[in-house]
PDB file of N, CA, C and O in Angstrom:
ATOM      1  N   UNK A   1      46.377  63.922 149.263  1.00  0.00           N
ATOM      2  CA  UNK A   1      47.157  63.307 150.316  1.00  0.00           C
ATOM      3  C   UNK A   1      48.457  64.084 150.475  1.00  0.00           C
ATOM      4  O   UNK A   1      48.873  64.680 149.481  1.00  0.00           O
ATOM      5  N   UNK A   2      49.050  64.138 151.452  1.00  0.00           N
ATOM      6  CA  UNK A   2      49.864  64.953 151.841  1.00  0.00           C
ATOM      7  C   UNK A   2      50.934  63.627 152.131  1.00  0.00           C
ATOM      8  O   UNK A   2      50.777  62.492 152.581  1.00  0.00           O
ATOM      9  N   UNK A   3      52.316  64.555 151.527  1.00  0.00           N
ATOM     10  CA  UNK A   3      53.126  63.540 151.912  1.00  0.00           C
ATOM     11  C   UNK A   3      53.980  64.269 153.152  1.00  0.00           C
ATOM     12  O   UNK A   3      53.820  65.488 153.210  1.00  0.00           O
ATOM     13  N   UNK A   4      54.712  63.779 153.976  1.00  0.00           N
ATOM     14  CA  UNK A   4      55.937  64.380 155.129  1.00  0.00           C
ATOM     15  C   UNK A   4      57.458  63.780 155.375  1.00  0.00           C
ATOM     16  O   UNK A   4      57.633  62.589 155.122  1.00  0.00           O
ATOM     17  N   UNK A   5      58.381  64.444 155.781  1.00  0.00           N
ATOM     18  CA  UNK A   5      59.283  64.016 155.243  1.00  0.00           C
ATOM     19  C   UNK A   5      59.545  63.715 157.000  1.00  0.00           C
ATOM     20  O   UNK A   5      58.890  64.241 157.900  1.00  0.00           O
ATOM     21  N   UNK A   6      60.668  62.739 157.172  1.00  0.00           N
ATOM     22  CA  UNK A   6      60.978  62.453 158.319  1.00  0.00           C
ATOM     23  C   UNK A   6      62.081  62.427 158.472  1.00  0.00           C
ATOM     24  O   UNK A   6      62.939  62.413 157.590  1.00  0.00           O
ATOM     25  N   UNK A   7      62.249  62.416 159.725  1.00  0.00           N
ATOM     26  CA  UNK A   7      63.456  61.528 160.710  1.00  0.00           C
ATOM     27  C   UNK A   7      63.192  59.898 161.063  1.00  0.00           C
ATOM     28  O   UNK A   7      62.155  59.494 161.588  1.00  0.00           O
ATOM     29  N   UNK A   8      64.535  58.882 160.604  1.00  0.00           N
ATOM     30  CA  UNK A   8      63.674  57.428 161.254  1.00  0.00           C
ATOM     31  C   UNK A   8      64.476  56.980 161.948  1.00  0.00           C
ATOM     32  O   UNK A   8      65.672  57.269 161.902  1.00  0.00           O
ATOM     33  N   UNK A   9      63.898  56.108 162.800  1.00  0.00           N
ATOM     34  CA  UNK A   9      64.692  55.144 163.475  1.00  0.00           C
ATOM     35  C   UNK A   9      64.732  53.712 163.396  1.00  0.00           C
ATOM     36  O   UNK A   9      64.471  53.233 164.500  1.00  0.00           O
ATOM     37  N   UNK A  10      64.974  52.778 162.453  1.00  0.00           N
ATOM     38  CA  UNK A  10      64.712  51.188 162.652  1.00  0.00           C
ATOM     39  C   UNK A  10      64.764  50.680 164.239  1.00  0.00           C
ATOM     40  O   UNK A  10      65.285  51.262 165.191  1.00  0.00           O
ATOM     41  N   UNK A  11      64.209  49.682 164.221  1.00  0.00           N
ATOM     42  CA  UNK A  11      63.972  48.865 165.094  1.00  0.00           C
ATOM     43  C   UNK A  11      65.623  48.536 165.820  1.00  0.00           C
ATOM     44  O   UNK A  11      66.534  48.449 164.997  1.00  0.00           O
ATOM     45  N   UNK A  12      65.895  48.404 166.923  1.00  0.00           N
ATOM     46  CA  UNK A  12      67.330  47.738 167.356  1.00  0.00           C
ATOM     47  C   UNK A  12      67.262  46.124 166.912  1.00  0.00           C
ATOM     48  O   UNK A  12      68.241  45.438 166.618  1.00  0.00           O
ATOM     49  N   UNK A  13      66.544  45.899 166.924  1.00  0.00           N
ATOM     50  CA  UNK A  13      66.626  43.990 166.501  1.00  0.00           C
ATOM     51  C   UNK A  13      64.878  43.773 165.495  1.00  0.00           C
ATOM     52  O   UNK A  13      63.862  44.451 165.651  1.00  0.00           O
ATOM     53  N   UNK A  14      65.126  42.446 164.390  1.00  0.00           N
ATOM     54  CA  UNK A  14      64.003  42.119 164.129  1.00  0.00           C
ATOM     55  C   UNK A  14      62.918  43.453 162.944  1.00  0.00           C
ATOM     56  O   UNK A  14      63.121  44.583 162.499  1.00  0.00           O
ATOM     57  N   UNK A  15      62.005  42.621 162.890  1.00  0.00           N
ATOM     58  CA  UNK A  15      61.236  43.582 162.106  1.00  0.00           C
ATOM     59  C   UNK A  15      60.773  43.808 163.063  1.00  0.00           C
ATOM     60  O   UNK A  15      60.571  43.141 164.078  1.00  0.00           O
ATOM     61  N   UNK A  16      60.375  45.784 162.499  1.00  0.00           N
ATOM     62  CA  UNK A  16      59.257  46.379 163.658  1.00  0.00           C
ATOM     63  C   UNK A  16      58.104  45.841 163.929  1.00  0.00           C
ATOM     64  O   UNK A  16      57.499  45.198 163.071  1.00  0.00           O
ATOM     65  N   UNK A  17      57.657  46.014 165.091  1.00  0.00           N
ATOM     66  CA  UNK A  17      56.089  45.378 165.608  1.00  0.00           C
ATOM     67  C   UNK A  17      55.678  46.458 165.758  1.00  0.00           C
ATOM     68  O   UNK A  17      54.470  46.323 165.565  1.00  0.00           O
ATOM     69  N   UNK A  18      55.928  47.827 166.054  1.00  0.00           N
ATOM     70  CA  UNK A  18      54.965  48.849 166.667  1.00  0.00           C
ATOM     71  C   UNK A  18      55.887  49.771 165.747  1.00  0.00           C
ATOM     72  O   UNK A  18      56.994  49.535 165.262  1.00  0.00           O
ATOM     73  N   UNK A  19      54.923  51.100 165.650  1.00  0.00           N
ATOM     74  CA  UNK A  19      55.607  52.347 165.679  1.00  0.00           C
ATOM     75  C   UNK A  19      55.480  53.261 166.262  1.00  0.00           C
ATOM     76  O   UNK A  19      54.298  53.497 166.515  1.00  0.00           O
ATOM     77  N   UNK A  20      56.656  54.444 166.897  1.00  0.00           N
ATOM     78  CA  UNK A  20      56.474  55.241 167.820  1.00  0.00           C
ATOM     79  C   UNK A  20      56.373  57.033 166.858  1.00  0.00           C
ATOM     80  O   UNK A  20      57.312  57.787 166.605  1.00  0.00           O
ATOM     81  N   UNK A  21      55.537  57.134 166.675  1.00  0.00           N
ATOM     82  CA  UNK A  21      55.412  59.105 166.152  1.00  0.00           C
ATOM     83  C   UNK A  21      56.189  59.770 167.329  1.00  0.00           C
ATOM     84  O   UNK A  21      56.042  59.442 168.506  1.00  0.00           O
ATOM     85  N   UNK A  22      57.206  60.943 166.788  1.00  0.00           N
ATOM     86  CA  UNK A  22      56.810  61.929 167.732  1.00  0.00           C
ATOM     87  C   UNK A  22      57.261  63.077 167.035  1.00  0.00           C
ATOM     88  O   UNK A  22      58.288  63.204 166.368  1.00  0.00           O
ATOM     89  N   UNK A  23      56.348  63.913 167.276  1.00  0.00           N
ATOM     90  CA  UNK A  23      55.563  64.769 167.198  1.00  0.00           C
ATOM     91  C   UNK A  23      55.754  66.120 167.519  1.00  0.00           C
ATOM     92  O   UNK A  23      55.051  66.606 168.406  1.00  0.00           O
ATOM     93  N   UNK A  24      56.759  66.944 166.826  1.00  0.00           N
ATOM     94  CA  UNK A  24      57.188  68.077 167.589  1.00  0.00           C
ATOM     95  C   UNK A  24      56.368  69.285 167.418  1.00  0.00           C
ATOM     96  O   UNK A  24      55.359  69.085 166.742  1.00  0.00           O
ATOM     97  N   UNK A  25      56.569  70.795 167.959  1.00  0.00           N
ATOM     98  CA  UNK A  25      56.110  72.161 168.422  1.00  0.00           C
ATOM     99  C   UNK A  25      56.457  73.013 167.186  1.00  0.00           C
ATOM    100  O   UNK A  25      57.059  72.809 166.132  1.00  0.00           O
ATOM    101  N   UNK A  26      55.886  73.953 167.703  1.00  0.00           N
ATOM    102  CA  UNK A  26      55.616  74.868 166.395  1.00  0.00           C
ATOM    103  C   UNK A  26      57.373  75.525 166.121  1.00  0.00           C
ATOM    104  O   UNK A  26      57.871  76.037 167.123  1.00  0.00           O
ATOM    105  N   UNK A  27      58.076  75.511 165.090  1.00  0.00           N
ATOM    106  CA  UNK A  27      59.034  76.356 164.715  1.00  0.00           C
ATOM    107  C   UNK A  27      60.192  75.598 165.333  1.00  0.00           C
ATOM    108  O   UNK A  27      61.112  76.200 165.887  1.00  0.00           O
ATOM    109  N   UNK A  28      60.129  73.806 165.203  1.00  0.00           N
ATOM    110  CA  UNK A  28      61.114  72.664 165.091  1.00  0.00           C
ATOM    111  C   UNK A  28      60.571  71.880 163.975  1.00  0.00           C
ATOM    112  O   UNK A  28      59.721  71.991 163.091  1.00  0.00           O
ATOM    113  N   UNK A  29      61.465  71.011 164.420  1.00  0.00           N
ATOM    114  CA  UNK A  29      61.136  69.621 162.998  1.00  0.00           C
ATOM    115  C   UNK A  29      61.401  68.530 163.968  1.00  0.00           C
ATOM    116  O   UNK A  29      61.321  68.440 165.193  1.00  0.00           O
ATOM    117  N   UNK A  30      61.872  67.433 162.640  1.00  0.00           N
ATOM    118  CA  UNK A  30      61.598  66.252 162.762  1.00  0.00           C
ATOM    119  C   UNK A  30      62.939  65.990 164.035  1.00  0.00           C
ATOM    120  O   UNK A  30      62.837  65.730 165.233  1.00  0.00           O
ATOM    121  N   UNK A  31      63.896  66.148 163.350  1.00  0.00           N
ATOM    122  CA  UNK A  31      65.413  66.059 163.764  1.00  0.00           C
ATOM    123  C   UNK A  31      65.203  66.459 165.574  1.00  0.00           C
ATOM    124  O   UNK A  31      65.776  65.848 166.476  1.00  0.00           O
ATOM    125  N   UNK A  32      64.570  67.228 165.699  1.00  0.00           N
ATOM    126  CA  UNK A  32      65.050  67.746 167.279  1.00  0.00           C
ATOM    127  C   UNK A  32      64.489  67.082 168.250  1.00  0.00           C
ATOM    128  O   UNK A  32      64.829  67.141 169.432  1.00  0.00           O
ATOM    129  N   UNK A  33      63.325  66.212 167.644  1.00  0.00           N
ATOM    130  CA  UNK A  33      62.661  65.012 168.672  1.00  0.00           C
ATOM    131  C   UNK A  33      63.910  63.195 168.348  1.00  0.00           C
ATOM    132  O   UNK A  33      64.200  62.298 169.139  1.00  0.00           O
ATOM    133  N   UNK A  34      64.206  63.356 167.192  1.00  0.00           N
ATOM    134  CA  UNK A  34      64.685  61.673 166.859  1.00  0.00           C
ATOM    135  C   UNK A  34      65.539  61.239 167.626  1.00  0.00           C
ATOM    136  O   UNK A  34      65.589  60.102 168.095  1.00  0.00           O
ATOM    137  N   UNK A  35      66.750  62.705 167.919  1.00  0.00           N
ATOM    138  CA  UNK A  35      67.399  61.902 169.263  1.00  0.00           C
ATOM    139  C   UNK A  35      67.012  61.232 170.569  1.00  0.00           C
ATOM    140  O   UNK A  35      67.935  60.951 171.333  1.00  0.00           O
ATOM    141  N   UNK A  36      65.921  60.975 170.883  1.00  0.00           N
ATOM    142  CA  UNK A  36      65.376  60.872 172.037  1.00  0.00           C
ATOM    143  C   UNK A  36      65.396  59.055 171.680  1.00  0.00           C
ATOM    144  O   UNK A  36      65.741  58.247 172.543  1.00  0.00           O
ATOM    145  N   UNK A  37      65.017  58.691 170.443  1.00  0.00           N
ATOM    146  CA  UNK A  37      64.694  57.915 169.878  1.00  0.00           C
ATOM    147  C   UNK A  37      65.623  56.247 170.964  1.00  0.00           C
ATOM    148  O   UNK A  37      65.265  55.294 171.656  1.00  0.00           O
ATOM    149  N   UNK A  38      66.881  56.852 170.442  1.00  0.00           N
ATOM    150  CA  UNK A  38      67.870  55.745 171.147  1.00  0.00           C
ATOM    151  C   UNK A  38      67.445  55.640 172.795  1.00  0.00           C
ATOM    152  O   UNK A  38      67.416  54.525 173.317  1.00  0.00           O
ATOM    153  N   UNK A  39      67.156  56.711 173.492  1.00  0.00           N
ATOM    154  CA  UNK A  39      67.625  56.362 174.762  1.00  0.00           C
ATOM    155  C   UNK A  39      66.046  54.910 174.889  1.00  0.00           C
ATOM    156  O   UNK A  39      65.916  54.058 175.768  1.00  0.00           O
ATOM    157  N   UNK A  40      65.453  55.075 174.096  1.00  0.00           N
ATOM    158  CA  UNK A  40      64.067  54.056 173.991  1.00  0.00           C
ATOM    159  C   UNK A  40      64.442  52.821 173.864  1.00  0.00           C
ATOM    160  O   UNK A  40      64.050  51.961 174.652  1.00  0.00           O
ATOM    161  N   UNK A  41      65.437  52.496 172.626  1.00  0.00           N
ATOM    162  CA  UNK A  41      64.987  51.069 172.053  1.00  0.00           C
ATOM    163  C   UNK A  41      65.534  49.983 172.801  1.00  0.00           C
ATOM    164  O   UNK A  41      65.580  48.882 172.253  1.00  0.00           O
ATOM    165  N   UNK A  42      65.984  50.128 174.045  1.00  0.00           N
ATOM    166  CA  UNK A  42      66.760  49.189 174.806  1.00  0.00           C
ATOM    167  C   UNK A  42      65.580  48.969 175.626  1.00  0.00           C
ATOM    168  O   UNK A  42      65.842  48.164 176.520  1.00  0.00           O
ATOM    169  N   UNK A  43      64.584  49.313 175.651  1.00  0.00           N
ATOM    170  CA  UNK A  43      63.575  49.015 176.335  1.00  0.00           C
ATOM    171  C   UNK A  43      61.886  48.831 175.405  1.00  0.00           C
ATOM    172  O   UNK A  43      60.740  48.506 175.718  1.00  0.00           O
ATOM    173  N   UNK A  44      62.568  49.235 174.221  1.00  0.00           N
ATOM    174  CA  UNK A  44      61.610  48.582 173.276  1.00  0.00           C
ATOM    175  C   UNK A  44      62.252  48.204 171.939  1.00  0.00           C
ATOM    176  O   UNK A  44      62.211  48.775 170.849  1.00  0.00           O
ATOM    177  N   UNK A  45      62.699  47.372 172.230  1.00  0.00           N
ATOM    178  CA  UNK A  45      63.915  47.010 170.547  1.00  0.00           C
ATOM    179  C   UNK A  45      63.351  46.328 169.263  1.00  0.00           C
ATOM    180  O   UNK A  45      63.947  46.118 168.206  1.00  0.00           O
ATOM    181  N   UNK A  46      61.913  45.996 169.640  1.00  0.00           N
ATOM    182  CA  UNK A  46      61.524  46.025 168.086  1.00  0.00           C
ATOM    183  C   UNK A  46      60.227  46.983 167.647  1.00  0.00           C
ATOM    184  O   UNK A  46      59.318  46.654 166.886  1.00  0.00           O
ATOM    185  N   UNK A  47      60.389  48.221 168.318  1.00  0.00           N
ATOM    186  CA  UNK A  47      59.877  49.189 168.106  1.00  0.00           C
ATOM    187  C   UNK A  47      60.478  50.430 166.867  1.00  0.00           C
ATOM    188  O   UNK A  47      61.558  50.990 167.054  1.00  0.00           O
ATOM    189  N   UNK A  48      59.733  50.692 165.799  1.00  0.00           N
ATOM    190  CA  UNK A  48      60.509  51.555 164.708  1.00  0.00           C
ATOM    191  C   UNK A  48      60.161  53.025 165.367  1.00  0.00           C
ATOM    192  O   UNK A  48      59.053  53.220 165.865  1.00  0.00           O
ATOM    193  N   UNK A  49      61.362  54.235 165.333  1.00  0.00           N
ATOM    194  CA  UNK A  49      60.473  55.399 165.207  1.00  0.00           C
ATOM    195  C   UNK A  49      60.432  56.767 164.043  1.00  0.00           C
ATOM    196  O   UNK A  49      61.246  57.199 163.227  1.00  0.00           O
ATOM    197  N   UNK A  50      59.282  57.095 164.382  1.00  0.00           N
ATOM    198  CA  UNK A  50      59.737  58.230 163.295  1.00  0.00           C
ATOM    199  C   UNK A  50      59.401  59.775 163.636  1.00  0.00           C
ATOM    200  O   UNK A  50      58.511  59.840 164.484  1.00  0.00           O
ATOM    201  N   UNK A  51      59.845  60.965 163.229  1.00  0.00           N
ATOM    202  CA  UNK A  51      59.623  62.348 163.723  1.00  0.00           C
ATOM    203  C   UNK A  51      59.569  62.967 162.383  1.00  0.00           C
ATOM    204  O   UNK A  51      60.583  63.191 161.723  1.00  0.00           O
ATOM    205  N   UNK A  52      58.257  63.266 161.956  1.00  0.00           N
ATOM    206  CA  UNK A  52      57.961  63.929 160.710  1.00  0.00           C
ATOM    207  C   UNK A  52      57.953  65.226 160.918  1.00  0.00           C
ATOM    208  O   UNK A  52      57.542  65.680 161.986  1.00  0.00           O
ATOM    209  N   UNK A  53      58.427  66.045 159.878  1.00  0.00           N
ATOM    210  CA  UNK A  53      58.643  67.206 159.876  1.00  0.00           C
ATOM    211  C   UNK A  53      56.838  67.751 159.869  1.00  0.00           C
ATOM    212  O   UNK A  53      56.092  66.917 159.355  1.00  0.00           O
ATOM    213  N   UNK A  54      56.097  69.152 160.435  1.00  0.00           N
ATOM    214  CA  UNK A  54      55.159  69.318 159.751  1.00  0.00           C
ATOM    215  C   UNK A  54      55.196  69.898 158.397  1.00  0.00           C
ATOM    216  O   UNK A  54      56.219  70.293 157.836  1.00  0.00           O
ATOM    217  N   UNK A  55      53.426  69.930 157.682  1.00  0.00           N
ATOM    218  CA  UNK A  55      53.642  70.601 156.388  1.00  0.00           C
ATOM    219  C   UNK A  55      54.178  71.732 155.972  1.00  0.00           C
ATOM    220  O   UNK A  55      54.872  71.820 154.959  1.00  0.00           O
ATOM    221  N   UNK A  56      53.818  72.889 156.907  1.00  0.00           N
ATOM    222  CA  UNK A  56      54.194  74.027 156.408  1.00  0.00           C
ATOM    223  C   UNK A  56      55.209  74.457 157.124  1.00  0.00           C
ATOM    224  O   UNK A  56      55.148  74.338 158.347  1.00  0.00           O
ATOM    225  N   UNK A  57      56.211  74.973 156.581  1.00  0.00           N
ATOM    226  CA  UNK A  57      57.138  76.101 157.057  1.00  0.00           C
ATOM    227  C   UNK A  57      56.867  77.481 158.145  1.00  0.00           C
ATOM    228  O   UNK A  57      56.172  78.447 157.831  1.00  0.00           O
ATOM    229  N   UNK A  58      57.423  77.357 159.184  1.00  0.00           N
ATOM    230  CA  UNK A  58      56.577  78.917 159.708  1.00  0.00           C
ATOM    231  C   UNK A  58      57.244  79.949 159.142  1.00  0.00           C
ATOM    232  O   UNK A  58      58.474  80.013 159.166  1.00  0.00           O
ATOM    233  N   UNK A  59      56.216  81.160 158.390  1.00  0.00           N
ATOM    234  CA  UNK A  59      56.766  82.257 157.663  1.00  0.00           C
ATOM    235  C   UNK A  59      57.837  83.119 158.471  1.00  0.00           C
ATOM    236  O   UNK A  59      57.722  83.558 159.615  1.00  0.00           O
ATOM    237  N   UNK A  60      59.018  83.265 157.496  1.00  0.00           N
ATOM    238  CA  UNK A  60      59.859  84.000 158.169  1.00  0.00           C
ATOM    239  C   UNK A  60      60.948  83.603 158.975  1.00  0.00           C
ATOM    240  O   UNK A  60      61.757  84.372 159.493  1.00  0.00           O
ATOM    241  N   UNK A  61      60.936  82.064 159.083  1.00  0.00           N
ATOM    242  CA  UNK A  61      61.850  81.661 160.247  1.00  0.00           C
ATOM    243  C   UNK A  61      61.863  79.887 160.013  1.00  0.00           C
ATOM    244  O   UNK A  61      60.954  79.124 159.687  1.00  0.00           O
ATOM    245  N   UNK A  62      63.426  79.620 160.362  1.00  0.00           N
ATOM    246  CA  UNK A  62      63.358  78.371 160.201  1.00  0.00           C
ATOM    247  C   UNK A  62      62.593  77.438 160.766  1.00  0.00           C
ATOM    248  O   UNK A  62      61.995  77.909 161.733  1.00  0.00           O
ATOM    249  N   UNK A  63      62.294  76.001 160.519  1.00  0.00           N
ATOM    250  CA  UNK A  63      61.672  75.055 161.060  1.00  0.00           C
ATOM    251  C   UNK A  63      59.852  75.071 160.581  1.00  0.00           C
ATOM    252  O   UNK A  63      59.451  75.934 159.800  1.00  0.00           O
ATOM    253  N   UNK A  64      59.168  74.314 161.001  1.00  0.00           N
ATOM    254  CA  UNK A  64      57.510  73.781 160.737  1.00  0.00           C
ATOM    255  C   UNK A  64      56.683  74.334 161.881  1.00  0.00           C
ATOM    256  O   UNK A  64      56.954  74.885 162.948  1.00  0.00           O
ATOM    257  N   UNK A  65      55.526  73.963 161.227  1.00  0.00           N
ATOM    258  CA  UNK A  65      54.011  74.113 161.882  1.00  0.00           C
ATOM    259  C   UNK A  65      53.310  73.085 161.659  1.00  0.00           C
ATOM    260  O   UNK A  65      53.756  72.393 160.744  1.00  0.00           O
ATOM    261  N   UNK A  66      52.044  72.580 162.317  1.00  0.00           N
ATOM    262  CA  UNK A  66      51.027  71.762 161.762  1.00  0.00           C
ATOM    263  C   UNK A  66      50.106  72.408 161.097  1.00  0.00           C
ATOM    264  O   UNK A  66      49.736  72.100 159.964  1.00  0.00           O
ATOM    265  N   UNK A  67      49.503  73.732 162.039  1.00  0.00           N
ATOM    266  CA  UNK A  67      48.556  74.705 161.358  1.00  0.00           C
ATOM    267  C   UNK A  67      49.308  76.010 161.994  1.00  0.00           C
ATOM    268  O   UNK A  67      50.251  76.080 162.783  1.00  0.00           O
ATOM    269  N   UNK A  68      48.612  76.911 161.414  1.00  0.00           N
ATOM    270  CA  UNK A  68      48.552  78.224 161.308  1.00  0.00           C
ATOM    271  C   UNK A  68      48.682  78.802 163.023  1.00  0.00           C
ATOM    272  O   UNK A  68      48.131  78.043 163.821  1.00  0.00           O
ATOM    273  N   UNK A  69      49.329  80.013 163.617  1.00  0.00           N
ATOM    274  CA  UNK A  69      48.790  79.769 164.858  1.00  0.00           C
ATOM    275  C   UNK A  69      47.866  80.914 164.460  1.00  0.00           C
ATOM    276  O   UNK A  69      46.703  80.867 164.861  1.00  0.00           O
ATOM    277  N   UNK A  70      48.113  81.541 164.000  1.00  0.00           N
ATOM    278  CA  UNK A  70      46.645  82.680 163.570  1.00  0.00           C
ATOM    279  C   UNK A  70      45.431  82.280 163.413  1.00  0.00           C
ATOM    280  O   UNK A  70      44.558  83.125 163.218  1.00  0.00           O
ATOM    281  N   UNK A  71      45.166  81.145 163.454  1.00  0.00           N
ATOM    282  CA  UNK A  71      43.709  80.356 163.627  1.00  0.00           C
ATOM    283  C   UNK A  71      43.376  80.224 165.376  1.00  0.00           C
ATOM    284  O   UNK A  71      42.244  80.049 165.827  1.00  0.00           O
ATOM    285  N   UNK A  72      44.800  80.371 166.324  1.00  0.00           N
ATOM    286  CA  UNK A  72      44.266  80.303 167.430  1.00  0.00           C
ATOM    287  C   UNK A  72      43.988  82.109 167.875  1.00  0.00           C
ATOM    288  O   UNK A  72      43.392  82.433 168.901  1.00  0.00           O
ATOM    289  N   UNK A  73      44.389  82.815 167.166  1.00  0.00           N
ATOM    290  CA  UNK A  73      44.563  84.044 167.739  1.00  0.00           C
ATOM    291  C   UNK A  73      42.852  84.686 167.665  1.00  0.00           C
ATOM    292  O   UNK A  73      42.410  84.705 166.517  1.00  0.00           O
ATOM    293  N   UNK A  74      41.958  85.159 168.679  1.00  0.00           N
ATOM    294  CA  UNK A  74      40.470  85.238 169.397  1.00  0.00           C
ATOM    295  C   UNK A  74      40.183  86.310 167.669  1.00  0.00           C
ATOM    296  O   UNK A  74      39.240  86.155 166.894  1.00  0.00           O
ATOM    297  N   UNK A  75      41.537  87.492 167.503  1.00  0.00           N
ATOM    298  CA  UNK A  75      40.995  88.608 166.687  1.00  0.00           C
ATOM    299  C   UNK A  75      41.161  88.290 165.361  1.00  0.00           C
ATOM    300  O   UNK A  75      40.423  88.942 164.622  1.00  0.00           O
ATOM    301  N   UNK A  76      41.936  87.451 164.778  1.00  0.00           N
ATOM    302  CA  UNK A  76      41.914  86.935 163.388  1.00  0.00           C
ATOM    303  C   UNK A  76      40.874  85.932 163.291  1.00  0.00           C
ATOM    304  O   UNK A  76      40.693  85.395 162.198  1.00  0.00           O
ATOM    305  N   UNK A  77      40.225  85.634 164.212  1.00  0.00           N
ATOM    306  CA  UNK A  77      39.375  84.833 163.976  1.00  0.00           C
ATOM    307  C   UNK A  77      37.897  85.619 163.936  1.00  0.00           C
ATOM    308  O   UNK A  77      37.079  85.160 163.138  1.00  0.00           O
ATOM    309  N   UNK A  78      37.494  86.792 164.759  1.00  0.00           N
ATOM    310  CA  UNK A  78      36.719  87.451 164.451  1.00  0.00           C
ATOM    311  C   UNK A  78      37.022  88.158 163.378  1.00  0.00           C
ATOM    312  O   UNK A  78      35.966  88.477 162.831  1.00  0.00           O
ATOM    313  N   UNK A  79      37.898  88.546 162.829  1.00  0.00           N
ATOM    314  CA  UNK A  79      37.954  88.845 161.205  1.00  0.00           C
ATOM    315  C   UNK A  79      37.486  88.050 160.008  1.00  0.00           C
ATOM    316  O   UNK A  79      36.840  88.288 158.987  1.00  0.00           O
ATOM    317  N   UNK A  80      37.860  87.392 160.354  1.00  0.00           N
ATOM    318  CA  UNK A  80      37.616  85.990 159.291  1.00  0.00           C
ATOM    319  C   UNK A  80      35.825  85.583 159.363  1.00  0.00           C
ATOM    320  O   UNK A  80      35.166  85.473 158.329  1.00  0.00           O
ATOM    321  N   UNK A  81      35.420  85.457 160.302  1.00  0.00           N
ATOM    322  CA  UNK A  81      34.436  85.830 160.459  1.00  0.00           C
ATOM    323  C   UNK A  81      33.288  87.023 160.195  1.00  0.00           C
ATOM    324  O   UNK A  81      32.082  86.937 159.966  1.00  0.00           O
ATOM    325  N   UNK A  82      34.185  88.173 160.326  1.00  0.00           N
ATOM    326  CA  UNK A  82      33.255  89.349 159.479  1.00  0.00           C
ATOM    327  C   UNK A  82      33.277  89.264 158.294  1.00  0.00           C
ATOM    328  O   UNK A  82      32.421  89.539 157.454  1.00  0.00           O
ATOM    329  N   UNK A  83      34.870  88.645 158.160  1.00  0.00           N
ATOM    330  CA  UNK A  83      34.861  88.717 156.230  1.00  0.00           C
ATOM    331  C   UNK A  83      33.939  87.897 155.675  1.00  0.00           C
ATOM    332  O   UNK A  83      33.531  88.028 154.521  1.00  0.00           O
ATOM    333  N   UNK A  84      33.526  86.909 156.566  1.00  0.00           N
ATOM    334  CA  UNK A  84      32.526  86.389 155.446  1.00  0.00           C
ATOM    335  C   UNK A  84      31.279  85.991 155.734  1.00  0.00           C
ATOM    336  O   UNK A  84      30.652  84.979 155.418  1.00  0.00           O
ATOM    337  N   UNK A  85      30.865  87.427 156.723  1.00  0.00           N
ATOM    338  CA  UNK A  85      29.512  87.386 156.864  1.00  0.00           C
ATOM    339  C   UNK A  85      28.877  88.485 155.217  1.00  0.00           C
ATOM    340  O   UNK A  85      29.409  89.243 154.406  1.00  0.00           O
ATOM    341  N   UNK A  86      27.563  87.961 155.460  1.00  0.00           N
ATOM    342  CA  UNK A  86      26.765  88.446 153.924  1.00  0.00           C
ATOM    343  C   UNK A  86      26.697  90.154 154.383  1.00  0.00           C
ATOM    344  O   UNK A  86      26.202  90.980 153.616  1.00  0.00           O
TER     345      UNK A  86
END
């Protein structure tokens, strides 16, 4: 199990009833979505939110990834593929 670290937001009133994810882009975090958080809860105030960082770090440069983008790239993927043909 993987744990993630976040950004939160409690609820403006009450215990939370819902929770809102969000979910940021490759080479941000948690922090650069949470502000958004407030302009929400006046229109959902017993809504909690949270903006988890992803797992990995992107190499070389500050901020996260979810996956790899070299898994989307057409020629690392035909590599990976030769490598492990018999």
């Amino acid at each position: 199990m993987t744990s993630l670290s976040a950004s939160r937001l409690p609820p403006a009133k009450g215990p939370a009833t819902h929770l809102v994810v969000l979910l940021h882009g490759y080479g941000a975090d948690g922090n650069d979505l949470i502000g958004l958080a407030p302009h929400w809860q006046s229109l959902l105030p017993t809504v909690a939110f949270a903006a988890p960082n992803a797992p990995a770090r992107v190499p070389g440069a500050p901020g996260y990834q979810w996956f790899a983008l070299t898994r989307l790239d057409p020629h690392e993927m035909e590599r990976g593929v030769a490598a492990a043909a018999p």
